[in-house]
C-alpha positions as CSV (number, residue, x, y, z in Angstrom):
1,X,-5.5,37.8,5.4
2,X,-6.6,34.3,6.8
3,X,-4.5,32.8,10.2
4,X,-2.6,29.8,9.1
5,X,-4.3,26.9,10.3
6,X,-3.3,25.0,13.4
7,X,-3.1,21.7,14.3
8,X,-6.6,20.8,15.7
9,X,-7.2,18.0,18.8
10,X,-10.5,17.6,17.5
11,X,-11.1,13.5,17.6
12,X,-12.8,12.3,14.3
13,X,-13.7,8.7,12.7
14,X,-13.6,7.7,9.2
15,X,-11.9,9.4,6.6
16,X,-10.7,8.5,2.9
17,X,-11.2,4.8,2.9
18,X,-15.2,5.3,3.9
19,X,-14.4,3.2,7.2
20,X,-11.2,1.3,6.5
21,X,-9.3,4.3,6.9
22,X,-8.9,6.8,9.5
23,X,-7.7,11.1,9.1
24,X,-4.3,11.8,8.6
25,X,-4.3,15.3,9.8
26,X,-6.8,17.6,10.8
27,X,-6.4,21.6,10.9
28,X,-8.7,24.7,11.8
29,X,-8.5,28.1,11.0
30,X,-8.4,30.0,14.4
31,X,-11.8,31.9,14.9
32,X,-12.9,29.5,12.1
33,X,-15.6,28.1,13.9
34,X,-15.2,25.1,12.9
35,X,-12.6,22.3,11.4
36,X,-11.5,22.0,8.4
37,X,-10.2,18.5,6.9
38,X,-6.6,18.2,4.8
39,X,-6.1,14.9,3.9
40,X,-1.7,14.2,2.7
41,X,-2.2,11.4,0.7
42,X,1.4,9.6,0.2
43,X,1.9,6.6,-1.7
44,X,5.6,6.3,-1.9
45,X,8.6,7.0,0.4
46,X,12.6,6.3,0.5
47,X,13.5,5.0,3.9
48,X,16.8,3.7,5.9
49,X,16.6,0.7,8.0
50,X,19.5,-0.7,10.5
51,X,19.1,-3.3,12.4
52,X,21.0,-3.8,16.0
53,X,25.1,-4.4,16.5
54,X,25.7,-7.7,18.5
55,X,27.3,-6.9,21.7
56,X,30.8,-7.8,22.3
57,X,31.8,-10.6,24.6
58,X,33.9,-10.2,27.6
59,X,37.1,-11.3,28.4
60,X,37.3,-10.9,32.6
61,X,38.5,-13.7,35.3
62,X,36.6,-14.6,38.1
63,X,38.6,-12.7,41.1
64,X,37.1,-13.5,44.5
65,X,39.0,-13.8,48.0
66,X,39.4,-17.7,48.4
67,X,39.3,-18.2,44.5
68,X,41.9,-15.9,43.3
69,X,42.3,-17.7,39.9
70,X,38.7,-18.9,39.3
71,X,39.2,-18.5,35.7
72,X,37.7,-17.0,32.7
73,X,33.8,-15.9,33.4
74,X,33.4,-13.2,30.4
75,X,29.6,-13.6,29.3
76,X,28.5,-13.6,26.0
77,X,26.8,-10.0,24.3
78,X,23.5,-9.7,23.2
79,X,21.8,-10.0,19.9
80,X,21.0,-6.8,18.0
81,X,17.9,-6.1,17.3
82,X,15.6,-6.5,14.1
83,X,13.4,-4.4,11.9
84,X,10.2,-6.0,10.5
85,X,7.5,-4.4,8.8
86,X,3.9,-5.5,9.4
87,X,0.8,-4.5,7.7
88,X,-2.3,-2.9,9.5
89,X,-5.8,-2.2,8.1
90,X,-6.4,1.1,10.1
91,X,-3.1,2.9,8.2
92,X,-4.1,4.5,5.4
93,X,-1.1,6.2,3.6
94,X,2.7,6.5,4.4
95,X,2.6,9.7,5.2
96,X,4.9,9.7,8.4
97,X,7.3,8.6,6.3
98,X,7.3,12.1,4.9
99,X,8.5,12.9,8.6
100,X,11.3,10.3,9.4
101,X,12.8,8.6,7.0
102,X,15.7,6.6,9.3
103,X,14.8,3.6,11.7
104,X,17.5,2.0,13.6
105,X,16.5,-1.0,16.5
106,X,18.6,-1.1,18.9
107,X,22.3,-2.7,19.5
108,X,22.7,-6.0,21.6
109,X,24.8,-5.3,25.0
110,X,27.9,-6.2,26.0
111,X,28.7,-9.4,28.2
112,X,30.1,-9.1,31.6
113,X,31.9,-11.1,34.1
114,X,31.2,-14.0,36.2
115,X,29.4,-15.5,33.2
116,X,26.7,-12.9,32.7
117,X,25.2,-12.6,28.8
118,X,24.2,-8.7,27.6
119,X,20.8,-8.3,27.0
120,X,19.6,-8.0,23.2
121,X,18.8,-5.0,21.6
122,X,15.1,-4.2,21.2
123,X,13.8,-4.8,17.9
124,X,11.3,-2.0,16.6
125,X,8.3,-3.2,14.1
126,X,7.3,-0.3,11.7
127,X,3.8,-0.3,10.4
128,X,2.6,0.0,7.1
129,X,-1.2,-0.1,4.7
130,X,-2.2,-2.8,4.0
131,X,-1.2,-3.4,0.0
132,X,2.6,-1.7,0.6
133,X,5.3,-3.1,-1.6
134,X,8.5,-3.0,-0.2
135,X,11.6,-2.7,-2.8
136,X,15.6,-2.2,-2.0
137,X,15.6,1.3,-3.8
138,X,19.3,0.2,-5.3
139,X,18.0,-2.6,-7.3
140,X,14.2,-2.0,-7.4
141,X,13.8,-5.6,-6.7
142,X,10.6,-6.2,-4.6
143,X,11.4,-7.8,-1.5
144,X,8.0,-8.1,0.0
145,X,4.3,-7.5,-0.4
146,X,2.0,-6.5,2.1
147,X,-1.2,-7.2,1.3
148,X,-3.1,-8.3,4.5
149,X,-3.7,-7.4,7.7
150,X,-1.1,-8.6,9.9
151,X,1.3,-9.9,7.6
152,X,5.1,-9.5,9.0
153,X,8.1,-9.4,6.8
154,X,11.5,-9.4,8.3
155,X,13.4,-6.8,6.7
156,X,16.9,-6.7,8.3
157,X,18.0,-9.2,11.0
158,X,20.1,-8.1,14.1
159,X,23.9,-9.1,14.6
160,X,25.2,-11.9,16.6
161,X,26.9,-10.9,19.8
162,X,30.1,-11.8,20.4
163,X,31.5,-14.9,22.8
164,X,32.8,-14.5,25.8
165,X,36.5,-15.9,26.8
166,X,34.4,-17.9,28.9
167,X,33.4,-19.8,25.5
168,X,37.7,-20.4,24.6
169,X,38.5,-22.1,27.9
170,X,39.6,-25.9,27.1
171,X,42.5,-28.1,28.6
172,X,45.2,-26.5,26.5
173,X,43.9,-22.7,26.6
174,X,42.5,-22.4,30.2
175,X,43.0,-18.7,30.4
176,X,41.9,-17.0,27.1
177,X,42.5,-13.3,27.5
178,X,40.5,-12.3,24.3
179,X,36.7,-12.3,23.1
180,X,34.5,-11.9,20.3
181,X,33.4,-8.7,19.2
182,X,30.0,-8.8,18.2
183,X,28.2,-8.9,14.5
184,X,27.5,-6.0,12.4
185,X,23.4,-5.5,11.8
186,X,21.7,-5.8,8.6
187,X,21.3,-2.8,7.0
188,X,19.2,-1.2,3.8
189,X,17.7,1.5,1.8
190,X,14.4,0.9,1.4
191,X,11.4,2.4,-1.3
192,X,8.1,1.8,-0.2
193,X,4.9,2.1,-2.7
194,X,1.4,1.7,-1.6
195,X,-1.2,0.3,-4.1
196,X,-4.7,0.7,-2.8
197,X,-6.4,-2.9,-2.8
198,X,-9.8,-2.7,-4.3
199,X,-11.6,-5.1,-6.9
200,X,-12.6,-2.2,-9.1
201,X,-11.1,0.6,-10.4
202,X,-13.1,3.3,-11.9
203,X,-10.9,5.0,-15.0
204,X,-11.8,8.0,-17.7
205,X,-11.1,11.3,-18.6
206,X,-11.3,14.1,-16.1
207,X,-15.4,14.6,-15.4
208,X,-16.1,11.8,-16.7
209,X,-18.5,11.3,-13.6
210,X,-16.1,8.9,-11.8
211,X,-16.4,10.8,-8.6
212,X,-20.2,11.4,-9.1
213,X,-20.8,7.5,-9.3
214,X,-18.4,6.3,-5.9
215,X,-20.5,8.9,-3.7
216,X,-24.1,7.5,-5.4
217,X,-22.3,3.9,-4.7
218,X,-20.1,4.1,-1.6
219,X,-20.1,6.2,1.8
220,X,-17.1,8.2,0.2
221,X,-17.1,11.8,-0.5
222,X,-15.0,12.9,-2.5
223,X,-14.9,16.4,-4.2
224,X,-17.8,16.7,-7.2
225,X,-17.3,20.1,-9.3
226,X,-17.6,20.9,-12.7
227,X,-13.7,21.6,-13.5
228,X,-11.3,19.2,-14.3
229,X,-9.0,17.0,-11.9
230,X,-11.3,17.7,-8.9
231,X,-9.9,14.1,-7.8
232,X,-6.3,15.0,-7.1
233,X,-5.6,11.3,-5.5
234,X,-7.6,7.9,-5.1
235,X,-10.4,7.4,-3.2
236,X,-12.1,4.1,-2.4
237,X,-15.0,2.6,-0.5
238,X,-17.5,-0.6,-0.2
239,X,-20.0,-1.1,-2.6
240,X,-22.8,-3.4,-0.6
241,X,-24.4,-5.6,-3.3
242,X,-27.3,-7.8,-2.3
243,X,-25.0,-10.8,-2.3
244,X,-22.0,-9.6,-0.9
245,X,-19.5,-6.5,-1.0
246,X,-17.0,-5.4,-2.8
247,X,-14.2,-2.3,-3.2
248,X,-14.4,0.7,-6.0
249,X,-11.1,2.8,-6.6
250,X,-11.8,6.3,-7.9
251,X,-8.4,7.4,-9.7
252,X,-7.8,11.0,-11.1
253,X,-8.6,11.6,-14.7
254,X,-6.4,11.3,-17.6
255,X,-5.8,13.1,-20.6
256,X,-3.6,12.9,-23.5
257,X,-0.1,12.6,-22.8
258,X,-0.3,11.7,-19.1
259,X,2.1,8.8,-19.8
260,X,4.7,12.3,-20.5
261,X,3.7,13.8,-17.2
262,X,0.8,15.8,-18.1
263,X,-1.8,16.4,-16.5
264,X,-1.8,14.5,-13.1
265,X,0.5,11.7,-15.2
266,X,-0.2,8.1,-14.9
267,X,1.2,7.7,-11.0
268,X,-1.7,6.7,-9.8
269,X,-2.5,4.3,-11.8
270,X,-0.1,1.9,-9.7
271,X,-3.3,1.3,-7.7
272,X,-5.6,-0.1,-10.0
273,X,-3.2,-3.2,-11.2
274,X,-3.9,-5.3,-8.2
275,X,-8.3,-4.5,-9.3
276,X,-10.0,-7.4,-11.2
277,X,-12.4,-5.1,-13.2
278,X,-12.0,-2.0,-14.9
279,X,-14.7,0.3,-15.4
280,X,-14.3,2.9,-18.0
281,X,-16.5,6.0,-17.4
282,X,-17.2,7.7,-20.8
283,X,-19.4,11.2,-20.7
284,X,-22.0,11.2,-23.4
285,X,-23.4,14.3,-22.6
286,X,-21.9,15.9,-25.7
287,X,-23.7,13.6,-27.9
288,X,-21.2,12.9,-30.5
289,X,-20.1,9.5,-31.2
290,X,-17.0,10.1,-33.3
291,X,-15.7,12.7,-30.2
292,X,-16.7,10.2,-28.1
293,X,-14.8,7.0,-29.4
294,X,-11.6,9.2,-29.6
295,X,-12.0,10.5,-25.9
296,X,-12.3,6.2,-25.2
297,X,-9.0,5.6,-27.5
298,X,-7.0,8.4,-25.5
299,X,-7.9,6.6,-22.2
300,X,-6.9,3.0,-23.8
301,X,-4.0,4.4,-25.1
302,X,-2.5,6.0,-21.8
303,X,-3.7,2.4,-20.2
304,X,-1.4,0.5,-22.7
305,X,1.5,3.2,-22.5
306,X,1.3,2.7,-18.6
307,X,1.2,-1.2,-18.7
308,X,-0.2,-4.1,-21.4
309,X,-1.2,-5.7,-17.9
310,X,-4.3,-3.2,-17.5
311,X,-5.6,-4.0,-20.9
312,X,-5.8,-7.6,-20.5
313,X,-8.1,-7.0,-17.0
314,X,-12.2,-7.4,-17.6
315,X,-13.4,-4.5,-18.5
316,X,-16.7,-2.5,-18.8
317,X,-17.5,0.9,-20.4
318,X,-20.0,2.7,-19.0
319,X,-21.7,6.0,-20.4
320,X,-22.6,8.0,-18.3
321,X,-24.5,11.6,-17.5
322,X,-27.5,9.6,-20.3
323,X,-30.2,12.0,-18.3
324,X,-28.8,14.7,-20.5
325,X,-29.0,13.0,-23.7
326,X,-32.7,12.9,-24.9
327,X,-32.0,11.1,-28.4
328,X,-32.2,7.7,-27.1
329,X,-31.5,6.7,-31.2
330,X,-28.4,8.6,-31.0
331,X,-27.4,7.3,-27.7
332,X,-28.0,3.6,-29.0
333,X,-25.9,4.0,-32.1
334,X,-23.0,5.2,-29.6
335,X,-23.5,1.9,-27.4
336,X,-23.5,0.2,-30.6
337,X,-20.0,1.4,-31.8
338,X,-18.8,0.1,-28.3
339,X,-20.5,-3.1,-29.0
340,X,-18.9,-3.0,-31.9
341,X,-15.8,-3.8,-30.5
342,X,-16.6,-6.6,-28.4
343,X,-16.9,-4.5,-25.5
344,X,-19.4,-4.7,-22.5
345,X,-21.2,-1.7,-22.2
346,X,-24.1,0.0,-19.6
347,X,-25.4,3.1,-19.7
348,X,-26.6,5.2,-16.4
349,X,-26.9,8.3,-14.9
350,X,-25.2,8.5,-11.7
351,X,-27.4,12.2,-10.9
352,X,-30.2,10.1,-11.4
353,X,-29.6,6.5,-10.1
354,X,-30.7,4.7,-13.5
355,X,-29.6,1.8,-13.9
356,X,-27.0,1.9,-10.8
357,X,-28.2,-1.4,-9.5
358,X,-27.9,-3.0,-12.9
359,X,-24.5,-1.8,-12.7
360,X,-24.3,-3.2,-8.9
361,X,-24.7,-6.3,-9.9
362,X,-22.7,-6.7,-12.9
363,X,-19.9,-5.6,-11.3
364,X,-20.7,-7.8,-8.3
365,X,-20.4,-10.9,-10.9
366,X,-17.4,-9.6,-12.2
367,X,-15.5,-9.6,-8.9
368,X,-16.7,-13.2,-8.1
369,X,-15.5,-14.6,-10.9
370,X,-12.0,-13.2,-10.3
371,X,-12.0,-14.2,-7.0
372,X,-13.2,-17.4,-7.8
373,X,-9.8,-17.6,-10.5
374,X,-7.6,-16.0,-8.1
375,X,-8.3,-18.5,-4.9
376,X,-7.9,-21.6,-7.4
377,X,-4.2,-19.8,-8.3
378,X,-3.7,-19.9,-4.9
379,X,-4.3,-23.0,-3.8
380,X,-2.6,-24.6,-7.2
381,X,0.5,-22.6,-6.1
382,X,0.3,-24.0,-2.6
383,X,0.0,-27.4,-3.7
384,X,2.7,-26.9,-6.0
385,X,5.3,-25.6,-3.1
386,X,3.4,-28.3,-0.7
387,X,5.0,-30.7,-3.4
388,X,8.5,-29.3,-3.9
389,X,8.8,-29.3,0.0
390,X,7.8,-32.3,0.0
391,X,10.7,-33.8,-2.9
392,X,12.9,-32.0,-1.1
């Protein structure tokens, strides 16, 4: 029987994001020889956050030997301390989160005498991917969306600490004996989901060729066999164009019914609604066009079960594994049916690299355009809260 496999201190670069990313866990096999990589892909995780108690305020009177009623000196308590989330490019899934799931910063301290303030509780900044939405998991309302490096979000704010007796003392109340007891800290239940940022996102029925084509077109590697749902979770990397780069999503394969569950079910298809494009991988190796136009419908029809959003993206079918088809007739009459329907359409062989650098390109145009669309929506929403700020 094989040894379990222990936790390796091997050090490694890369990993699933083909240099954006770096390994989650790494394992060998004692006597193995050698290391062997597991990769825990999590994309979504329940959390607790609390944030820091104010300290209380003191209520003491200054007692020295030629100033025997100096008078109320109780200092004000500290500040609790804050949660805030911030996004980093070199996390890659929220897999600690499968480890601890609580995260409390810590409380503010408590005033003293002769006028001395508690110091405020340390506030603790947890880390996240880049593309993490954060929702209260009561009311699924999205609070926040991570989706560049560095962003912050302030999740739940420390309490107040409390005043001192110091802080009562007037003409008609010169020797309060009481204080403020510090605020209570924010605190929330929290679901985090992470939605992989790329531009494209490659879609189609299980060996389809979707994995074949990212490692002909990225640095990725992901797992090419000839069985079904050899891509058990989404892989991405950088496509370098001649003009520019871009970011391809690999998602598992999906079959009839994976709206229901089956299958690997539609979960991952959270991270291809932030891509521009959609490419539709459709194997033509089979070579008939009425089998083939109802494997396309089932993959259009789990899209629009899943979300009407995904529909209205570009999108462009491509046929591939064309090096086994050698009736080019037969395979024009099956680009014609796509055609057809007012659909873009390329055919390549991924095995063979034909026609991968027409596909380069058009892809490369593609991801302009929306870029171009989506940084005049931003600035036309800037100017627009630049103006309401400004009625205000």
């Amino acid at each position: 029987m094989r040894p379990a496999p222990s936790r390796c201190g091997t050090n490694f670069k890369g990993g699933i994001l083909a240099g954006i990313s770096k390994i989650s866990h790494l394992f060998c096999y004692p006597g193995s020889g050698g290391c062997t990589l597991y990769r825990m892909f999590i994309d979504e995780a329940k959390i607790s956050i609390k944030a820091g108690h104010g300290g209380a305020g003191a209520a003491s009177f200054l007692r020295e030997k030629y100033n025997p009623w100096g008078g109320p000196d109780g200092g004000n308590g500290g500040a609790g301390g804050n949660v805030t989330f911030k996004a980093l490019r070199g996390e890659s899934t929220l897999v600690k989160f499968k480890y601890k799931k609580i995260f409390a910063a810590d409380n503010g301290e408590r005033g003293r005498g002769r006028s001395r303030q508690g110091g405020n509780g340390d506030s603790i900044e947890i880390t996240v991917p880049c593309g993490t939405v954060i929702k209260d998991l009561e009311t699924d309302e999205i609070l926040c969306d991570l989706t560049k490096d560095g962003d912050t979000y302030l999740a739940v704010e420390g309490g107040i600490g409390g005043k001192g007796n110091e802080h009562f003392k007037s003409s008609t109340m010169q020797a309060p004996k009481f204080s403020q007891p510090g605020m209570p800290g924010g605190a929330r239940d929290l679901k985090l989901e992470l939605k992989l940022l790329a531009d494209v996102g490659l879609v189609g029925l299980p060996n389809a060729g979707k994995s074949t084509l990212i490692s002909r077109l990225t640095s990725a590697k992901p797992k090419i066999a000839d069985y079904p749902f050899t891509t058990l979770h989404p892989k991405i990397g950088v496509v370098e164009a001649d003009e520019g780069s871009f970011v391809i999503g690999d998602m598992p394969g999906l079959i009839e019914g994976a709206h229901e569950g089956k299958g690997l079910g539609t979960r991952f298809l959270k991270h291809i609604e932030r891509t521009a494009v959609l490419c539709h991988l459709v194997d033509v190796s089979d070579t008939d066009p009425d089998r083939i136009m109802t494997e396309f419908d089932t993959v259009q029809k789990e899209l629009k079960n899943y979300s009407d959003d995904l529909l209205a993206k570009q999108e462009l079918v491509i046929l591939t594994k064309i090096d086994a088809v050698s009736d080019s007739d037969l395979l024009g009459e099956i680009e014609k049916r796509f055609k057809g329907r007012d659909l873009e359409v390329l055919s390549i062989s991924a095995v063979a690299g034909k026609n991968l650098d027409i596909l380069v390109r058009k892809l490369y145009v593609l991801v302009e355009e929306s870029r171009k669309i989506r940084a005049e929506e931003e600035d036309k929403k800037a100017e627009e809260e630049a103006d309401e700020g400004y009625d205000s």
